[in-house]
Backbone as XML, in Angstrom:
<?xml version="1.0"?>
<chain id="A" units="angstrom">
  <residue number="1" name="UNK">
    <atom name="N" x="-1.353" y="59.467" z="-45.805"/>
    <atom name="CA" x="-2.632" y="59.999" z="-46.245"/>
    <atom name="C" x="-2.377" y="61.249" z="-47.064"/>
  </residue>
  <residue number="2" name="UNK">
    <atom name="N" x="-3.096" y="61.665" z="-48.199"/>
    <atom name="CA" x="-3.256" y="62.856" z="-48.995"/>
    <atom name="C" x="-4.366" y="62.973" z="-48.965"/>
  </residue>
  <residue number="3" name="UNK">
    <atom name="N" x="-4.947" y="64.657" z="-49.747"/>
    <atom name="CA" x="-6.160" y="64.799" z="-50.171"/>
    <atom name="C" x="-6.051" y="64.362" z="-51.513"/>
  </residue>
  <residue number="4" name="UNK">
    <atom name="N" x="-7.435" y="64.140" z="-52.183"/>
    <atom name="CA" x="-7.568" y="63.951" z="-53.603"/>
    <atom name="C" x="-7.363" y="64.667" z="-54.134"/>
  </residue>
  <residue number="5" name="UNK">
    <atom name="N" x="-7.219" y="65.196" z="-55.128"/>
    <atom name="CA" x="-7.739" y="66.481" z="-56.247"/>
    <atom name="C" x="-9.572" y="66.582" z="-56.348"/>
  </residue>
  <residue number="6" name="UNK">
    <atom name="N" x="-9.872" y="68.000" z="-56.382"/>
    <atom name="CA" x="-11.384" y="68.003" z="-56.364"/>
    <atom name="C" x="-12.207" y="67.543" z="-57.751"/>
  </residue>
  <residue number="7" name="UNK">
    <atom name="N" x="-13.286" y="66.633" z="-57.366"/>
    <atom name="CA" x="-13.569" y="66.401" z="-58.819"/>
    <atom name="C" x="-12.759" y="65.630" z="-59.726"/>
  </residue>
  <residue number="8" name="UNK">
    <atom name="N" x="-13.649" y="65.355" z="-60.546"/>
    <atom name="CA" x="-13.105" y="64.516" z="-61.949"/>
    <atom name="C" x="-12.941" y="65.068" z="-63.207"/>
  </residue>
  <residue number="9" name="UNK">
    <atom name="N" x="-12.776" y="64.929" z="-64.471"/>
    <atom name="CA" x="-13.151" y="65.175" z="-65.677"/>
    <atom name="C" x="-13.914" y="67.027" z="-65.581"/>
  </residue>
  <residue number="10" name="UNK">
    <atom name="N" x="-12.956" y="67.844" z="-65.149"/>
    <atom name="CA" x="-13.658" y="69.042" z="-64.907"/>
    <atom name="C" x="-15.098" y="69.528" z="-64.214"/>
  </residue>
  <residue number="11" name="UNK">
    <atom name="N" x="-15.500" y="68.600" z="-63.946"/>
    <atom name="CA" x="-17.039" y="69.149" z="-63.581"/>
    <atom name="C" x="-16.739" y="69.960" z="-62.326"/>
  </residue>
  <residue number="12" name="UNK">
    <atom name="N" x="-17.219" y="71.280" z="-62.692"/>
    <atom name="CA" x="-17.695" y="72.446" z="-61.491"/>
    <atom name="C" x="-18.143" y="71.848" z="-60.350"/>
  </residue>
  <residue number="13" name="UNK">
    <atom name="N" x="-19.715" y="71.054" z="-60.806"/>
    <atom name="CA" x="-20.566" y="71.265" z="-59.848"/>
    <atom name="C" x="-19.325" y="70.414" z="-58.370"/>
  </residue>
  <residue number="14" name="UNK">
    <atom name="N" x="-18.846" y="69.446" z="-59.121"/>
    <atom name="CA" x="-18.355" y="68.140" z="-58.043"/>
    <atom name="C" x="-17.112" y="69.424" z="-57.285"/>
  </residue>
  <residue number="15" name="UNK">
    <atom name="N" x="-16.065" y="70.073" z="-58.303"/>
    <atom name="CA" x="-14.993" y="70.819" z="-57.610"/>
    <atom name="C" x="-15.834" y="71.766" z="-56.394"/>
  </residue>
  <residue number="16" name="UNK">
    <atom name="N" x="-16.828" y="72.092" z="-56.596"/>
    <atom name="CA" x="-17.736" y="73.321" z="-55.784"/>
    <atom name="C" x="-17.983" y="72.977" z="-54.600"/>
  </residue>
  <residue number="17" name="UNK">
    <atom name="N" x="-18.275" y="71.629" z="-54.673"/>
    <atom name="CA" x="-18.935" y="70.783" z="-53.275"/>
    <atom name="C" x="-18.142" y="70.812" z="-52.380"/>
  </residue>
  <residue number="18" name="UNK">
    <atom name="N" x="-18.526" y="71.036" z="-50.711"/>
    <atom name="CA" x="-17.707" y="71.347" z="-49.541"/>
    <atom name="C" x="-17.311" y="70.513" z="-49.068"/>
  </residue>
  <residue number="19" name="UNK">
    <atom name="N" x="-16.096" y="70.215" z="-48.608"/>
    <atom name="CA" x="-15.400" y="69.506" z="-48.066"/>
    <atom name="C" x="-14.356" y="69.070" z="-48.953"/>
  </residue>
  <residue number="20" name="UNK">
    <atom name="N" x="-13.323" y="68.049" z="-48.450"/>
    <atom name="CA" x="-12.220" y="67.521" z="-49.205"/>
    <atom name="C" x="-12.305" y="66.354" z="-48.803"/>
  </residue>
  <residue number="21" name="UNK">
    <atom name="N" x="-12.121" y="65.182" z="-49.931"/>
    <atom name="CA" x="-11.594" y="63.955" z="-49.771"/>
    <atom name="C" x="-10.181" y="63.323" z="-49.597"/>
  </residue>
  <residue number="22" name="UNK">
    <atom name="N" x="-10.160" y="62.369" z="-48.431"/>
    <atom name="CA" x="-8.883" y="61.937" z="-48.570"/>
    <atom name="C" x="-8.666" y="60.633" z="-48.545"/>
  </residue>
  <residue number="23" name="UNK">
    <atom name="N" x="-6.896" y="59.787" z="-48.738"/>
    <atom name="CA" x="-6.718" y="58.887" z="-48.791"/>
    <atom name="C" x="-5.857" y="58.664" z="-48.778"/>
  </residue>
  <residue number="24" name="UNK">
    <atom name="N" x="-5.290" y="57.117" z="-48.990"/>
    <atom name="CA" x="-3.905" y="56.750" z="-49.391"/>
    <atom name="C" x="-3.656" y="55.654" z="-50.143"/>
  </residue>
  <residue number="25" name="UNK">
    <atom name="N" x="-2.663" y="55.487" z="-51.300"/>
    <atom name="CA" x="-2.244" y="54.392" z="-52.399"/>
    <atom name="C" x="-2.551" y="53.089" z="-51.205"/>
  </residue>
  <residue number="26" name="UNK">
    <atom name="N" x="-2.916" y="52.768" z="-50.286"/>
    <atom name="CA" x="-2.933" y="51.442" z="-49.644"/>
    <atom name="C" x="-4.656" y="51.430" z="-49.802"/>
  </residue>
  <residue number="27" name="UNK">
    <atom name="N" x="-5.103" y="52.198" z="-49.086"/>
    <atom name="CA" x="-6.463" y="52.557" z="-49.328"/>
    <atom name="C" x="-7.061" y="52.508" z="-50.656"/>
  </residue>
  <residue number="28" name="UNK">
    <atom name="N" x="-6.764" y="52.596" z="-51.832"/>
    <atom name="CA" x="-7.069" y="52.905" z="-53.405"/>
    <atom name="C" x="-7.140" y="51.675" z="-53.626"/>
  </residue>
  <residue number="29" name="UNK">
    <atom name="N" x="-5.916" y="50.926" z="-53.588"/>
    <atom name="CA" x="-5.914" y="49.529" z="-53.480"/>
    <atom name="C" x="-6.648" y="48.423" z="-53.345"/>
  </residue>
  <residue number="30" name="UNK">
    <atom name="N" x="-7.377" y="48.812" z="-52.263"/>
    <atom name="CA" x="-8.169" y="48.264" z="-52.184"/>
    <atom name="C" x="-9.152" y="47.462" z="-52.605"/>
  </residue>
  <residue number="31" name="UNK">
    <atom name="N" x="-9.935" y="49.061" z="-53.845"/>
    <atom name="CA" x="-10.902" y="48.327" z="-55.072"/>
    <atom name="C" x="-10.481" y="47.317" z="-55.960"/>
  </residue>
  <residue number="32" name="UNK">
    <atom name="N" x="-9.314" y="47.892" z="-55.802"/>
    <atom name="CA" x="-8.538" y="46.587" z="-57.128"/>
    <atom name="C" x="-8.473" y="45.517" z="-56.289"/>
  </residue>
  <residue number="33" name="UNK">
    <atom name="N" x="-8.126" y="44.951" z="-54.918"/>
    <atom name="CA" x="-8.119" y="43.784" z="-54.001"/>
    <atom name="C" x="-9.587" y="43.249" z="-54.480"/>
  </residue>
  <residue number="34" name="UNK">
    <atom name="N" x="-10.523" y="43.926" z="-54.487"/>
    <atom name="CA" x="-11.990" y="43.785" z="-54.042"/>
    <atom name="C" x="-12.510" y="42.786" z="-55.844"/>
  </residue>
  <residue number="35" name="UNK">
    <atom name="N" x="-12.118" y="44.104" z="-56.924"/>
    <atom name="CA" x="-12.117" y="43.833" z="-57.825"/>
    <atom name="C" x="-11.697" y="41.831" z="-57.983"/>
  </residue>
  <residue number="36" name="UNK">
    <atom name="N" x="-10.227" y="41.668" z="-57.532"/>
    <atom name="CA" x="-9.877" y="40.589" z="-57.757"/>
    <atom name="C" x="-10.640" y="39.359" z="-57.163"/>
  </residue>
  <residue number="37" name="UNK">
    <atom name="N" x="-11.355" y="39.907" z="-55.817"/>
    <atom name="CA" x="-12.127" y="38.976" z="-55.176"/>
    <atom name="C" x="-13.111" y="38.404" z="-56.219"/>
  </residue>
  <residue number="38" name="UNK">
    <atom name="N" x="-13.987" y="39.664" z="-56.539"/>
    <atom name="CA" x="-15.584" y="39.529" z="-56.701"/>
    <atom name="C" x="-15.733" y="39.664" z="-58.070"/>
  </residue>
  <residue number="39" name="UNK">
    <atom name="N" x="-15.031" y="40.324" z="-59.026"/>
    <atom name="CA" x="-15.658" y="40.866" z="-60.334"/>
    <atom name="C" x="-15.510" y="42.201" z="-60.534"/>
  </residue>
  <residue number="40" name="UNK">
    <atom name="N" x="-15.677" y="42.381" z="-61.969"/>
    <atom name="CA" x="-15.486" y="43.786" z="-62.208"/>
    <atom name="C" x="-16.825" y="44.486" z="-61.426"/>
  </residue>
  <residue number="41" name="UNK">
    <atom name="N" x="-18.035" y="43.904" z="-61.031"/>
    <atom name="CA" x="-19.333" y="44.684" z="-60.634"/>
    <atom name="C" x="-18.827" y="44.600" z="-59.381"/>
  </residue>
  <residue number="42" name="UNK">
    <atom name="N" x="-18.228" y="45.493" z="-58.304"/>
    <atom name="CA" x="-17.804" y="45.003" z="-57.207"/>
    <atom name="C" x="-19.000" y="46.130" z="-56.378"/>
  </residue>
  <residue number="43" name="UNK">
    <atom name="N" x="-19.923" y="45.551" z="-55.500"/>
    <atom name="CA" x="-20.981" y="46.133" z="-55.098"/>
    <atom name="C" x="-19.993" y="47.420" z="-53.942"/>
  </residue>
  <residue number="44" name="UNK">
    <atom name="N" x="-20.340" y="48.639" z="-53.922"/>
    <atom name="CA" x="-19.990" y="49.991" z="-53.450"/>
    <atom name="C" x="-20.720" y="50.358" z="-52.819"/>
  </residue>
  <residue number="45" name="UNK">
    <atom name="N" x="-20.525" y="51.181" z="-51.299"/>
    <atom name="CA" x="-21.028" y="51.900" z="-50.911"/>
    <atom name="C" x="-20.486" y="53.026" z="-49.998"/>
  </residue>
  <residue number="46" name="UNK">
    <atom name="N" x="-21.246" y="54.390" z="-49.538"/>
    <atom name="CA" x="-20.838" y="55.299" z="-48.961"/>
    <atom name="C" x="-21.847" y="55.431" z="-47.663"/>
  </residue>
  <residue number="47" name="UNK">
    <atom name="N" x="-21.364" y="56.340" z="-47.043"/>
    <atom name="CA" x="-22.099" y="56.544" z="-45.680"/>
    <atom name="C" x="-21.119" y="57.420" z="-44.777"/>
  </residue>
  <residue number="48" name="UNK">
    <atom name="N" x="-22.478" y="58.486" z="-44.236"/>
    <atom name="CA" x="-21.624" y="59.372" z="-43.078"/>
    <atom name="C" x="-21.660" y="59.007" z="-41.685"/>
  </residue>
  <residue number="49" name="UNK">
    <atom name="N" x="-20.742" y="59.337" z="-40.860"/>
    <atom name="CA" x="-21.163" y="59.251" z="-38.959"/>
    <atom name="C" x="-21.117" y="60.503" z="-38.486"/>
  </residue>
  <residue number="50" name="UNK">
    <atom name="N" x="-22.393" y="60.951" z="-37.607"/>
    <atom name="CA" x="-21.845" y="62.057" z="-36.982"/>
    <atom name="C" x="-21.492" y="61.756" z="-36.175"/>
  </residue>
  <residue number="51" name="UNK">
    <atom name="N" x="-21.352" y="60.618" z="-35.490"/>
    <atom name="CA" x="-20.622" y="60.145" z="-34.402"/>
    <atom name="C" x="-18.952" y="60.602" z="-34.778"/>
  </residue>
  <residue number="52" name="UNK">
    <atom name="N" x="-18.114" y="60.310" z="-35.447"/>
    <atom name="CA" x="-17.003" y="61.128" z="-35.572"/>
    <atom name="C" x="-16.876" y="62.156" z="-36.601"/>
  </residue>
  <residue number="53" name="UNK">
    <atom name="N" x="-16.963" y="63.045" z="-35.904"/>
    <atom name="CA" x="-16.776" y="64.475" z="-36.463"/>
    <atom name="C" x="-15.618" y="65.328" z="-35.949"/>
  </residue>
  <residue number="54" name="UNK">
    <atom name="N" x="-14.789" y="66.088" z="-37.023"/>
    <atom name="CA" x="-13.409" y="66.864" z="-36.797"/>
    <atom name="C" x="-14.225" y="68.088" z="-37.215"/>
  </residue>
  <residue number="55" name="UNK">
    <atom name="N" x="-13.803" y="68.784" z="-36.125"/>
    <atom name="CA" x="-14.240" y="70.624" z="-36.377"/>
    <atom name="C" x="-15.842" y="70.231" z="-36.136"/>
  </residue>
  <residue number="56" name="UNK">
    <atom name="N" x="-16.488" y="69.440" z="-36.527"/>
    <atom name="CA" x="-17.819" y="69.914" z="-36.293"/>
    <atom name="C" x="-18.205" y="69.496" z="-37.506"/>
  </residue>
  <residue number="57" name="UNK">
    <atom name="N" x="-17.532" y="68.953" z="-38.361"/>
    <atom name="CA" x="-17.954" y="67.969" z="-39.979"/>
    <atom name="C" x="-17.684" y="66.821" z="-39.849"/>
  </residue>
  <residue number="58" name="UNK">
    <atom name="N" x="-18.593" y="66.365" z="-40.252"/>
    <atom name="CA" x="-18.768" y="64.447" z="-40.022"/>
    <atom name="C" x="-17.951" y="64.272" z="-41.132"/>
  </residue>
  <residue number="59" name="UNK">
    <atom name="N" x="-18.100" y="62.550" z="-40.943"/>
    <atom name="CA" x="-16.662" y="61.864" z="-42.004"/>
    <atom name="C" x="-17.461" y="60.939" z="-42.612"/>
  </residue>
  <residue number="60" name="UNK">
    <atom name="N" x="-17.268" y="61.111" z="-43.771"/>
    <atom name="CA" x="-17.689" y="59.836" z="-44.643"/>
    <atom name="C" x="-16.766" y="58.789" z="-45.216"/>
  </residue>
  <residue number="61" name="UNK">
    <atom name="N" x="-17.651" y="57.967" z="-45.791"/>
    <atom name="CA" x="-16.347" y="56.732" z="-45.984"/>
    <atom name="C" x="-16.661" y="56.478" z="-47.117"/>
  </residue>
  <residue number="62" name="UNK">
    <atom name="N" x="-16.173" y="55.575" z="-48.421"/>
    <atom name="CA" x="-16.629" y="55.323" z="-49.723"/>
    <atom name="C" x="-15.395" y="54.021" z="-49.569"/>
  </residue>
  <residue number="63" name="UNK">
    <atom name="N" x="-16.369" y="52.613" z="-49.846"/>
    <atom name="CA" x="-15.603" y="51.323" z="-49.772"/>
    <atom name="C" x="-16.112" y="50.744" z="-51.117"/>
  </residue>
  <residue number="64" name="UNK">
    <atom name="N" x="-15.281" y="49.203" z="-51.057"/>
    <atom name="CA" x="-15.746" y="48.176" z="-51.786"/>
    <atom name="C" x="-16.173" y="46.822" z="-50.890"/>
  </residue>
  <residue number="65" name="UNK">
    <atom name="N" x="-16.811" y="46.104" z="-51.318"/>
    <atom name="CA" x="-17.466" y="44.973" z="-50.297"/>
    <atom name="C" x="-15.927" y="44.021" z="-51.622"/>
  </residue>
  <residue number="66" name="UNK">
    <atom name="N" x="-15.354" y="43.056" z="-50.391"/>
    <atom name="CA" x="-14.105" y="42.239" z="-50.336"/>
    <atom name="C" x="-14.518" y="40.844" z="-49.821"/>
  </residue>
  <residue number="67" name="UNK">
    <atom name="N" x="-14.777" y="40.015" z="-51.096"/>
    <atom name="CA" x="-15.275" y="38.612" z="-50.610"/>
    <atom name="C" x="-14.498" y="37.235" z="-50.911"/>
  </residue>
  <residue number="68" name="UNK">
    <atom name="N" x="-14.262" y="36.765" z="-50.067"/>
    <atom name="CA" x="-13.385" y="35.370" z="-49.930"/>
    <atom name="C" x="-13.569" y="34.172" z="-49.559"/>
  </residue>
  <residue number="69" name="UNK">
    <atom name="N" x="-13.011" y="33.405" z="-49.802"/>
    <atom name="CA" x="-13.198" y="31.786" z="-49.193"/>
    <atom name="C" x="-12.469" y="31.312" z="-48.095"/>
  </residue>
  <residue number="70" name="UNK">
    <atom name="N" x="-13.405" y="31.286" z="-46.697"/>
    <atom name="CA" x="-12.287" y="30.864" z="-45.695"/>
    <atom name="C" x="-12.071" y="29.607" z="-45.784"/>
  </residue>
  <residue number="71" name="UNK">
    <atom name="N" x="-10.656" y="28.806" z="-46.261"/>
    <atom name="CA" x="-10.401" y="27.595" z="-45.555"/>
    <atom name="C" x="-10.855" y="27.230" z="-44.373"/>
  </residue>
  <residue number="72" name="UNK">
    <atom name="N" x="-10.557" y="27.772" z="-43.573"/>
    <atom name="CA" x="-10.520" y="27.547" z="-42.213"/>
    <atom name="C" x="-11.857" y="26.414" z="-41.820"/>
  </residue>
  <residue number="73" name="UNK">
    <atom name="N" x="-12.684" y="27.786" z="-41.614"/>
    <atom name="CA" x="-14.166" y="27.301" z="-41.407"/>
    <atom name="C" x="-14.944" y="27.256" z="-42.336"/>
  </residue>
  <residue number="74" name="UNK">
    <atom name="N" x="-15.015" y="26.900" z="-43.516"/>
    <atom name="CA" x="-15.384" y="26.250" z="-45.381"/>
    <atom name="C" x="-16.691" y="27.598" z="-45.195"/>
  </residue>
  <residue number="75" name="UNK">
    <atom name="N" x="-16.219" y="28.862" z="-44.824"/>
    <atom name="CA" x="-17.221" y="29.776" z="-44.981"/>
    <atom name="C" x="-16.757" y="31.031" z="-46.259"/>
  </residue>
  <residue number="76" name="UNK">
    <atom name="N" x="-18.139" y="31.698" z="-47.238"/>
    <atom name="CA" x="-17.604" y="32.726" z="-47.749"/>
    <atom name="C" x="-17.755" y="33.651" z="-46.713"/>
  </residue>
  <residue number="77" name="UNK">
    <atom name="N" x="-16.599" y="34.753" z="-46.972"/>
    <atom name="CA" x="-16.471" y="36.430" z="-45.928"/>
    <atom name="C" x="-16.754" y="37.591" z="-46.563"/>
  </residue>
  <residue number="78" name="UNK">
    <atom name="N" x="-17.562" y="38.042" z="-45.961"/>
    <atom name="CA" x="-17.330" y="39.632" z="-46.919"/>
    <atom name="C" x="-16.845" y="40.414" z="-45.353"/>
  </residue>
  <residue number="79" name="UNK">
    <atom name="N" x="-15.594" y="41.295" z="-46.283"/>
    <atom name="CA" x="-15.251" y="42.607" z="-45.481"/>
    <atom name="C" x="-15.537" y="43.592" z="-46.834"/>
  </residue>
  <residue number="80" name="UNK">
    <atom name="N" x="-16.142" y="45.125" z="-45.705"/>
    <atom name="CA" x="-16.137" y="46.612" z="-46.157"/>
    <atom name="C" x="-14.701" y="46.829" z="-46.321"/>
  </residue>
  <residue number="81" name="UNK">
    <atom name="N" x="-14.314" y="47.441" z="-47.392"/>
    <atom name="CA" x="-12.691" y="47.559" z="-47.426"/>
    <atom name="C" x="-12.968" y="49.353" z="-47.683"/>
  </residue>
  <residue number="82" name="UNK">
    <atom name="N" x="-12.301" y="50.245" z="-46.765"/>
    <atom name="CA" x="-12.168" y="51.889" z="-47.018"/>
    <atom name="C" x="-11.475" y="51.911" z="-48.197"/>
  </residue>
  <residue number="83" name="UNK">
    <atom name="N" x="-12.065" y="52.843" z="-49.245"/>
    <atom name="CA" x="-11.250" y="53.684" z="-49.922"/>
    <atom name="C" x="-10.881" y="54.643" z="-50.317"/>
  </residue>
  <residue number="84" name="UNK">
    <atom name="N" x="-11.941" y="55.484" z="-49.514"/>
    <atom name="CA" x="-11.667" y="57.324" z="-49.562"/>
    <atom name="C" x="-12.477" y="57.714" z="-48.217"/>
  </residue>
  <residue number="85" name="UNK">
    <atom name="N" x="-12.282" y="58.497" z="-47.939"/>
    <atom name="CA" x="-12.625" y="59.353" z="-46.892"/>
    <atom name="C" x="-13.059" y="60.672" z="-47.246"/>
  </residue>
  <residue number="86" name="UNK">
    <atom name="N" x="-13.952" y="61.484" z="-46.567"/>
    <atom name="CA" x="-14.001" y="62.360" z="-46.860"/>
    <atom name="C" x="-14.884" y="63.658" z="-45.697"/>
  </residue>
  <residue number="87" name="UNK">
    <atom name="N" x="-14.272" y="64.586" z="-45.251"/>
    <atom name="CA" x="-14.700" y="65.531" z="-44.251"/>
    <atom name="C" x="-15.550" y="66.842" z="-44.907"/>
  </residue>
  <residue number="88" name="UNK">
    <atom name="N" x="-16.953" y="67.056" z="-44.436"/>
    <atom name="CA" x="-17.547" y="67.799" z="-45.620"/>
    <atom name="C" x="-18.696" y="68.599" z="-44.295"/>
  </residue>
  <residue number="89" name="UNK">
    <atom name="N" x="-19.360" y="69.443" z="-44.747"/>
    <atom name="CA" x="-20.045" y="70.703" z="-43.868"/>
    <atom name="C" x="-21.180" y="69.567" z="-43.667"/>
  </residue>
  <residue number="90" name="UNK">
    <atom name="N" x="-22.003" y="69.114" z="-44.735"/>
    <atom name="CA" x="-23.090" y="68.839" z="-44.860"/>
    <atom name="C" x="-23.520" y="67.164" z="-45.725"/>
  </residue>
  <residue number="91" name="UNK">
    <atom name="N" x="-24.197" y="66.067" z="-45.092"/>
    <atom name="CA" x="-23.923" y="64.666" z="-46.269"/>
    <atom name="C" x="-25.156" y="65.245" z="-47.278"/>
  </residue>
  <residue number="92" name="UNK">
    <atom name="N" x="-24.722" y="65.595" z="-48.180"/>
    <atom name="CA" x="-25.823" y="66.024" z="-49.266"/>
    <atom name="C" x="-24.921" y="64.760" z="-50.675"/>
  </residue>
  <residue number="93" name="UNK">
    <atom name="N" x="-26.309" y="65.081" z="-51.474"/>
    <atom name="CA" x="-25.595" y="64.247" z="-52.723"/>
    <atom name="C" x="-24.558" y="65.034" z="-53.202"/>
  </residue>
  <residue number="94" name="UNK">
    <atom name="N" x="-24.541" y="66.262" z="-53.492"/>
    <atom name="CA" x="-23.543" y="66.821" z="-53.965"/>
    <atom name="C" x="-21.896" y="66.395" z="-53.431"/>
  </residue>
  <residue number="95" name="UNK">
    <atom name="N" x="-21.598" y="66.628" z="-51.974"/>
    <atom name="CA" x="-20.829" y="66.264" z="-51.003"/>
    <atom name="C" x="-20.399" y="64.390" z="-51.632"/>
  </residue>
  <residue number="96" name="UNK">
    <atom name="N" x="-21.342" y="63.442" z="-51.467"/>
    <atom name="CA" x="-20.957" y="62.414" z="-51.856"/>
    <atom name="C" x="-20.743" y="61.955" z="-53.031"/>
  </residue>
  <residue number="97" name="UNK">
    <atom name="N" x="-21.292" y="62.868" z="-54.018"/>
    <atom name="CA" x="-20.779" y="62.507" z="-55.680"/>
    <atom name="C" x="-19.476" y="62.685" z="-55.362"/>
  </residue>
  <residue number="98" name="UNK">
    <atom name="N" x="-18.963" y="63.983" z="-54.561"/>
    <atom name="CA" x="-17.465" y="64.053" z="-54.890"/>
    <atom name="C" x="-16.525" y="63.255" z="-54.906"/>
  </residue>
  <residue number="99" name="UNK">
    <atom name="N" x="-17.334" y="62.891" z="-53.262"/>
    <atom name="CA" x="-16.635" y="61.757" z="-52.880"/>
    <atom name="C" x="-16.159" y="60.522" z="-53.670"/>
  </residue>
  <residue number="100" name="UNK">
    <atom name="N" x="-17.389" y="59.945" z="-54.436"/>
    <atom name="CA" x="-17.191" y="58.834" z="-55.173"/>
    <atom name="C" x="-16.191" y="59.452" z="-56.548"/>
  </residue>
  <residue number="101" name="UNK">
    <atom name="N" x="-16.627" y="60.718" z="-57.157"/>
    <atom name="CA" x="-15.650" y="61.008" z="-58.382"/>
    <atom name="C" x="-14.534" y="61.101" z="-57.840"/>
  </residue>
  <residue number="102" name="UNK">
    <atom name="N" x="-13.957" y="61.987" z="-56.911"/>
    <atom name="CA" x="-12.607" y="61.829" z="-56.153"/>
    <atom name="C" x="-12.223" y="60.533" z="-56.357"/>
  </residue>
  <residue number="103" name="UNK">
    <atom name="N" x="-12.457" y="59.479" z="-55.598"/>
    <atom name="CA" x="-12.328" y="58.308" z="-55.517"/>
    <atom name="C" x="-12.314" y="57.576" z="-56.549"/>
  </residue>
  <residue number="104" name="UNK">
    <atom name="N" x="-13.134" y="57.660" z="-57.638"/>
    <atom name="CA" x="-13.290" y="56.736" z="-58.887"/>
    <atom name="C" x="-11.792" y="57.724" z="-59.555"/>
  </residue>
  <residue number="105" name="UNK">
    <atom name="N" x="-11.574" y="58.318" z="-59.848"/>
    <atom name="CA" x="-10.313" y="58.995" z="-60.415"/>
    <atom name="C" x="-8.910" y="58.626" z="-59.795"/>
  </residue>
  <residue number="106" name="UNK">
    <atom name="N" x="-8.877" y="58.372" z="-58.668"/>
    <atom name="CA" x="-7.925" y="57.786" z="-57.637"/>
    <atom name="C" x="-7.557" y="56.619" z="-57.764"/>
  </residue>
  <residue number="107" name="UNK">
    <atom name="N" x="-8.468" y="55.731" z="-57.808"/>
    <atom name="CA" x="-8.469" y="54.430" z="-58.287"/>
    <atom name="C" x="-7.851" y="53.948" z="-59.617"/>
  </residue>
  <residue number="108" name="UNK">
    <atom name="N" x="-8.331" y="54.927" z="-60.263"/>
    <atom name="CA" x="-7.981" y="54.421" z="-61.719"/>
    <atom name="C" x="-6.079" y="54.936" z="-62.193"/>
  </residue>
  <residue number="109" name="UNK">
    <atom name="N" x="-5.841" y="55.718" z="-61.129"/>
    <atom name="CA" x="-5.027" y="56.513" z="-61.352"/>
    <atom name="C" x="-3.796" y="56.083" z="-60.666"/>
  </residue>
  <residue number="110" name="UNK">
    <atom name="N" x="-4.077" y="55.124" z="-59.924"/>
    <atom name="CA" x="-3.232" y="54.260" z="-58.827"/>
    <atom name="C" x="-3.291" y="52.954" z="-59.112"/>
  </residue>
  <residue number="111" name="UNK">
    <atom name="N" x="-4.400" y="52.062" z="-59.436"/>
    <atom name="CA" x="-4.362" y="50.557" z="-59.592"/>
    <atom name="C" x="-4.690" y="50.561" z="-61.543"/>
  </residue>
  <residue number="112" name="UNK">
    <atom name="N" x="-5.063" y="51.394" z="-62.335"/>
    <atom name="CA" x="-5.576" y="51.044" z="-63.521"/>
    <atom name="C" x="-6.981" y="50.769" z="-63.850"/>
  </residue>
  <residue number="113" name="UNK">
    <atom name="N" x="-7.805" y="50.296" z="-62.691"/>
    <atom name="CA" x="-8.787" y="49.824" z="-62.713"/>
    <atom name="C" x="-10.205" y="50.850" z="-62.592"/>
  </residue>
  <residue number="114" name="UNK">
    <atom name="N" x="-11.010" y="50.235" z="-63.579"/>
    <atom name="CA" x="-12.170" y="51.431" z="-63.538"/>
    <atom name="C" x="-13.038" y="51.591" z="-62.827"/>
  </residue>
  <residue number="115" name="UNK">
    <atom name="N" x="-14.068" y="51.942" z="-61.698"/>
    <atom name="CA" x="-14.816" y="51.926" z="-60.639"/>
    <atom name="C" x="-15.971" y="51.802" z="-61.467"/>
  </residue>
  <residue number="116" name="UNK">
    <atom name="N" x="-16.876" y="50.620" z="-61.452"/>
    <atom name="CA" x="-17.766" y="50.010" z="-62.288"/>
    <atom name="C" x="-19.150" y="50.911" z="-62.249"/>
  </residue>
  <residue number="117" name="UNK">
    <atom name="N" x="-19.476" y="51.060" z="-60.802"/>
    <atom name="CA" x="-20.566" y="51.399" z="-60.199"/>
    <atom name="C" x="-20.780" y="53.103" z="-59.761"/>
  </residue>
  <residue number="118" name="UNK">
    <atom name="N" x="-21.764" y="53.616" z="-60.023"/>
    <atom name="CA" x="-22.597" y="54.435" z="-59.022"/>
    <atom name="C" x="-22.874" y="54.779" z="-57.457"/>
  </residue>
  <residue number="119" name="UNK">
    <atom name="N" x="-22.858" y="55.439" z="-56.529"/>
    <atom name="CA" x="-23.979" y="55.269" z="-55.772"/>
    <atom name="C" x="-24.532" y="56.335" z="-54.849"/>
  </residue>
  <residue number="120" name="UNK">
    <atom name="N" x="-24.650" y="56.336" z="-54.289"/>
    <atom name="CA" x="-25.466" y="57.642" z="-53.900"/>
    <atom name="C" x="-25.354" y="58.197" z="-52.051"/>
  </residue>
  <residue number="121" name="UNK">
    <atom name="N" x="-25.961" y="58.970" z="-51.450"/>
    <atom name="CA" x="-26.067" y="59.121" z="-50.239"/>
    <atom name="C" x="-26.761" y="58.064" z="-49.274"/>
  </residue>
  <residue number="122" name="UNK">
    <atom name="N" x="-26.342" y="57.556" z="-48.855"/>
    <atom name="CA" x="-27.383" y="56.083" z="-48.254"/>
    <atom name="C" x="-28.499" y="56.325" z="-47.226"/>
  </residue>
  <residue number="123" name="UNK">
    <atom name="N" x="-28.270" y="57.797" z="-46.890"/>
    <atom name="CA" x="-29.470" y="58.230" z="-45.437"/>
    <atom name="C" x="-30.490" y="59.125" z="-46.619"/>
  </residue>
  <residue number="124" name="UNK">
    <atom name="N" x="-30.390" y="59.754" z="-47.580"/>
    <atom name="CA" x="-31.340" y="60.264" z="-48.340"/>
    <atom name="C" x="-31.552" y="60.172" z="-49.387"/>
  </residue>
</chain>
């Protein structure tokens, strides 16, 4: 696991935002797994728990939805696949833009691949 670098493409506001994101090249991976499943539109999302919290800051997560064909039982699967993490004071949008710019920069920076989508805080 590492932290990200804060922010993307210079923006203040995202470096300013509290907390740090983290991850790892297996984790990054991921989108590009996801990518290969589904398409370049690979549907994204984020979300915090205060159910686990370090120090007293909840953890957020930022995935790709990972969809396949089971032989097995002739069913399609979707798995949430993690690809950043991130420990922050407060889930505000600010806090989760980072998250996702962290992450969209990570991605691209590890697999090549561009993070298609947007998205936002999912509780507000």
């Amino acid at each position: 696991m590492f932290v990200l670098p804060g922010g993307a493409f210079g923006d203040v506001s995202v470096n300013d935002a509290p907390g740090f994101v983290f991850s790892s090249i297996e984790l990054l991976k991921n989108y590009e797994r996801a990518v290969e499943s589904w398409g370049p539109e690979v549907p994204g999302s984020s979300d915090a728990t205060f159910k686990l919290c370090v120090g007293g800051w909840p953890v957020s997560v930022y995935g790709a939805l990972h969809v396949y064909y089971n032989d097995n039982n002739k069913e399609i699967s979707t798995q949430f696949r993690p690809v950043a993490y991130m420990l922050h004071a407060s889930e505000s949008e600010k806090s989760i833009t980072k998250l996702l710019e962290c992450a969209k920069a990570a991605v691209l920076l590890v697999s090549g691949v561009h993070v298609q989508h947007n998205t936002g805080c999912t509780d507000r």
